[in-house]
C-alpha positions as CSV (number, residue, x, y, z in Angstrom):
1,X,0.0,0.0,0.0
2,X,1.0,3.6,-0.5
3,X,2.2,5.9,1.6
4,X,2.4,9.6,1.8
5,X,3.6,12.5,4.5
6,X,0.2,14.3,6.0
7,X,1.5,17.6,8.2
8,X,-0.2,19.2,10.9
9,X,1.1,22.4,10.3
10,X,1.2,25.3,13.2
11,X,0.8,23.0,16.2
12,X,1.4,24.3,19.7
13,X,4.4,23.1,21.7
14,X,1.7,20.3,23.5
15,X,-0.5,19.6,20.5
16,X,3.2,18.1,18.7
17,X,3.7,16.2,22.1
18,X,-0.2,14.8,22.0
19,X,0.4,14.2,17.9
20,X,3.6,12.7,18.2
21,X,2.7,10.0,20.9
22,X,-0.8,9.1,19.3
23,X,0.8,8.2,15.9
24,X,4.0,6.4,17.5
25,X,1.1,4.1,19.9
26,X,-0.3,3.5,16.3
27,X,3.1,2.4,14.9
28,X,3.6,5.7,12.4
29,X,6.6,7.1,11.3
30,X,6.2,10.9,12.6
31,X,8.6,13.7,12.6
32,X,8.1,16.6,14.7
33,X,10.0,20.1,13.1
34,X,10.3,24.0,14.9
35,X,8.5,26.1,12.3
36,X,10.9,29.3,11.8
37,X,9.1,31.4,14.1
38,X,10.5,29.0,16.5
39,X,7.1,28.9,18.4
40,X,5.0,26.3,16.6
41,X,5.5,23.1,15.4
42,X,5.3,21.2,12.1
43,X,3.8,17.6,12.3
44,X,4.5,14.8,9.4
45,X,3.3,11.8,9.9
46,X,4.0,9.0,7.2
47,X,-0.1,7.6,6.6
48,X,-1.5,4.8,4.4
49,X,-3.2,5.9,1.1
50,X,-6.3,4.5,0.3
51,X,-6.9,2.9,-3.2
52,X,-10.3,4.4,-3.3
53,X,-11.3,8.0,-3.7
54,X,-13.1,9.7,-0.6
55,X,-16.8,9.2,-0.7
56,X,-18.9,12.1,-1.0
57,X,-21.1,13.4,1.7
58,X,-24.9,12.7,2.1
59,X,-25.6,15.2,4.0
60,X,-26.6,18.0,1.8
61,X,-28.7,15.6,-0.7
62,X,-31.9,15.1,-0.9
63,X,-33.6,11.8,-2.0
64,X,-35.6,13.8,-4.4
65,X,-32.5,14.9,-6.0
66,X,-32.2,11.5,-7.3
């Protein structure tokens, strides 16, 4: 299966900590980077690709739409 980097970009200093241990209890490559305001953080996490396009939402259909 494919993969391909996501990033959370602009992350606080805990949101990166929080990130970083979900994907690595998940067994996910991640990276955490300082952003060059060295304030936030960047987030890249290496994810699965799907072989199937998104489906689209329902929600704004109507059954008379067809």
């Amino acid at each position: 299966m494919k993969e391909t980097w996501f990033h959370h970009t602009d992350c606080t200093t805990q949101q990166a900590e929080d990130l970083v241990a979900t994907y690595r209890a998940r067994g996910v490559k991640v990276e955490r980077s300082l952003n060059p305001d060295y304030i936030t953080w960047t987030v890249s996490a290496r994810l699965p690709e799907g072989n199937n396009p998104p489906r689209t939402s329902r929600v704004w259909q109507s059954k008379a739409w067809g």
